[in-house]
VOGU-3710 file (C-alpha; in Angstrom, 3 decimals, decimal comma):
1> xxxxxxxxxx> 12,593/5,417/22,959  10,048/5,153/25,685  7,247/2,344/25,919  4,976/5,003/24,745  6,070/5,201/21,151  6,495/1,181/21,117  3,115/0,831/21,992  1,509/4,253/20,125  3,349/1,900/16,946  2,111/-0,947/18,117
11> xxxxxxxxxx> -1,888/0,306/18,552  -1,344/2,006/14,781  0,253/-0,968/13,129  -2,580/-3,337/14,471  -5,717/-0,537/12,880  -3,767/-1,945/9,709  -3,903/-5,431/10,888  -0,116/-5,828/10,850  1,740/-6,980/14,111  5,206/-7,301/14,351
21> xxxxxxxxxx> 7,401/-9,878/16,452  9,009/-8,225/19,395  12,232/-8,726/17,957  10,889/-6,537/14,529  9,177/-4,342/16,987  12,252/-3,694/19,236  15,039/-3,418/16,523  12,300/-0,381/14,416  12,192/1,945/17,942  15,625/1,039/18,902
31> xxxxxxxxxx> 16,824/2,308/15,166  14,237/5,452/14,932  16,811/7,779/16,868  19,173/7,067/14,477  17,056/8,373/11,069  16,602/11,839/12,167  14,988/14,206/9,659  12,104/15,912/8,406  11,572/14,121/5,652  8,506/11,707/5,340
41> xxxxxxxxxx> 9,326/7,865/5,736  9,112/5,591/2,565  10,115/2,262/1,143  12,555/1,784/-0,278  13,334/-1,943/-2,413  16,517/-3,478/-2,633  17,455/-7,145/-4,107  18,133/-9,673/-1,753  21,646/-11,374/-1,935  20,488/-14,562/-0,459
51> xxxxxxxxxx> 17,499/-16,127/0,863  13,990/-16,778/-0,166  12,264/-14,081/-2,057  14,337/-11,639/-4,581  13,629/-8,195/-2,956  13,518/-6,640/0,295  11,740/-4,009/1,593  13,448/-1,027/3,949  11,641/1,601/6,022  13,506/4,926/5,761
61> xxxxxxxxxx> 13,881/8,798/5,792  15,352/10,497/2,510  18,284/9,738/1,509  19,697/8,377/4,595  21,127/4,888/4,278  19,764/3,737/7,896  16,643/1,947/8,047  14,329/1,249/11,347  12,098/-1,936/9,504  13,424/-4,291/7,202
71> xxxxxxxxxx> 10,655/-7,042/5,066  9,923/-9,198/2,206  6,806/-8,207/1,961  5,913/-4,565/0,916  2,563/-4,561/2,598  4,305/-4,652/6,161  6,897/-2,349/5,619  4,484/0,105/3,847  2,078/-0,287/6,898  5,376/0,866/9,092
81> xxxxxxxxxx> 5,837/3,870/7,050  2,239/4,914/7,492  2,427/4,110/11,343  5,397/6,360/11,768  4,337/8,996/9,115  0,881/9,301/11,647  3,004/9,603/15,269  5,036/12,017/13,569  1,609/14,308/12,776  0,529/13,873/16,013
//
């Protein structure tokens, strides 16, 4: 992916008021070739083995396994869905 969709991302994440580290930032637009579809993006929650916090939340496209963004906390991954779902539109 080109520094164009990083920082098209980026510029949509932060009208949400959610940055991500470089390292989140890096591993979603390095994993978005990978979930090709159609299909709108969407969380999906799945219980933590270990760690703090029982659930984890995954950015992904139907019923593909792969997932670009990986959180505890719903509100970031959901603003990573809506970030993607809008540069897909455009």
């Amino acid at each position: 992916m080109t520094n164009d969709f990083q920082d098209r991302l980026r510029a949509l994440l932060g009208l949400q008021e959610v940055e991500l580290t470089d390292d989140e930032l890096t591993r979603a637009v390095a994993y978005y070739p990978r979930c090709r579809g159609k299909e709108r993006w969407e969380v999906r929650e799945y219980a933590r083995p270990t760690g703090p916090g029982a659930r984890e939340y995954r950015v992904v496209r139907g019923s593909r396994p792969e997932d670009v963004y990986r959180s505890v906390e719903r509100v970031r991954a959901s603003a990573v869905v809506a970030a993607l779902n809008q540069l897909e539109l455009q």
